[in-house]
C-alpha positions as CSV (number, residue, x, y, z in Angstrom):
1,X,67.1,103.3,16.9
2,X,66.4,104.4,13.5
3,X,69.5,105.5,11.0
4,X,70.0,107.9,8.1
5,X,72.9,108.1,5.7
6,X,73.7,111.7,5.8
7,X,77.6,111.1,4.0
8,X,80.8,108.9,3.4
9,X,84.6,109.9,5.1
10,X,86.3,110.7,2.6
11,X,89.9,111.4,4.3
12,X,91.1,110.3,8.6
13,X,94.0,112.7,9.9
14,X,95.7,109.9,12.1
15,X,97.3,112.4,14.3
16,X,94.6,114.6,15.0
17,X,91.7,111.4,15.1
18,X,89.6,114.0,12.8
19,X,87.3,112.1,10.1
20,X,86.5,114.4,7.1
21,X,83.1,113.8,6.4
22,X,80.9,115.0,2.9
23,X,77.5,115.3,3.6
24,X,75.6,113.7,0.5
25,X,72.1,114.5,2.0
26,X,70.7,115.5,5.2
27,X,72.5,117.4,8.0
28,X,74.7,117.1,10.9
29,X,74.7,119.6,14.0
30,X,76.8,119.5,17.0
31,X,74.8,117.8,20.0
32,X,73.5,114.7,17.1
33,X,74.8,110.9,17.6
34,X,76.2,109.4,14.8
35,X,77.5,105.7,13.0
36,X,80.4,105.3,10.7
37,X,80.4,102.1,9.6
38,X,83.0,100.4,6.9
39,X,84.6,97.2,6.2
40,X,86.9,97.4,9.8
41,X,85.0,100.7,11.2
42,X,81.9,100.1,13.2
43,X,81.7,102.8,16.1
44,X,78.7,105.6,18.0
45,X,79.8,108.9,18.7
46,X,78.2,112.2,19.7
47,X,79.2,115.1,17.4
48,X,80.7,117.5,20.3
49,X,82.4,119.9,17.6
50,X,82.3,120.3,13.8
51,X,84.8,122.4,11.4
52,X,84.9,123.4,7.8
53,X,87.6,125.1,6.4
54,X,89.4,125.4,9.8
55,X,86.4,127.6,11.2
56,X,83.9,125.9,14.2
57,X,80.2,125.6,12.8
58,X,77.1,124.3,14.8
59,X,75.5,122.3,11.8
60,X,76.5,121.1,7.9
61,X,74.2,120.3,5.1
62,X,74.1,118.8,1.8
63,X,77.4,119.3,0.0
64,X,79.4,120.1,2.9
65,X,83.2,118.9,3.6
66,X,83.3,119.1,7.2
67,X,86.0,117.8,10.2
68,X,84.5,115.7,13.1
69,X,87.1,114.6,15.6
70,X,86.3,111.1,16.4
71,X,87.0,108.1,18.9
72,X,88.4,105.6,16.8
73,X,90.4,104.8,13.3
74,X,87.9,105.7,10.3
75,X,88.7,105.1,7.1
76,X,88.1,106.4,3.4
77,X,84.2,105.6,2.5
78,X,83.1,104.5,5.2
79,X,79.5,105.4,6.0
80,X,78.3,108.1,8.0
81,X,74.6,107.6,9.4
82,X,72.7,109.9,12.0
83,X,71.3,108.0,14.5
84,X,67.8,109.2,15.5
């Protein structure tokens, strides 16, 4: 499987397991499989919902703060990749 950096977390809400995500290049849509990576993160998920500014969207692109609920911890800059 082939990867592309499409950002870097830049904040985790603990309570809420919600990464906030900027996209530095590329998009994300709902439906697409990504892989943060960091110094303790390493985990695969499938984007099933993305926010920005409290309000659902179905796909982000370059310049983009966004909120993907997430599986596990992540942590400030870590690496976001889509997985193709």
């Amino acid at each position: 499987m082939s990867e592309q950096e499409i950002g870097v977390v830049t904040h985790f809400y603990n309570h809420l397991s919600v990464a906030t995500v900027k996209i530095t290049q590329g998009d994300v849509a709902v439906g697409d499989t990504i892989h943060i990576k960091g110094h303790t993160s390493d985990f695969v998920t499938q984007v099933k919902s993305l926010e920005m500014e409290h309000h659902p969207i179905a796909r982000a692109s370059l310049g983009a703060n966004i909120g993907i609920q997430v599986p596990a911890h992540a942590h400030e800059h870590d690496r976001v990749y889509k997985v193709a």
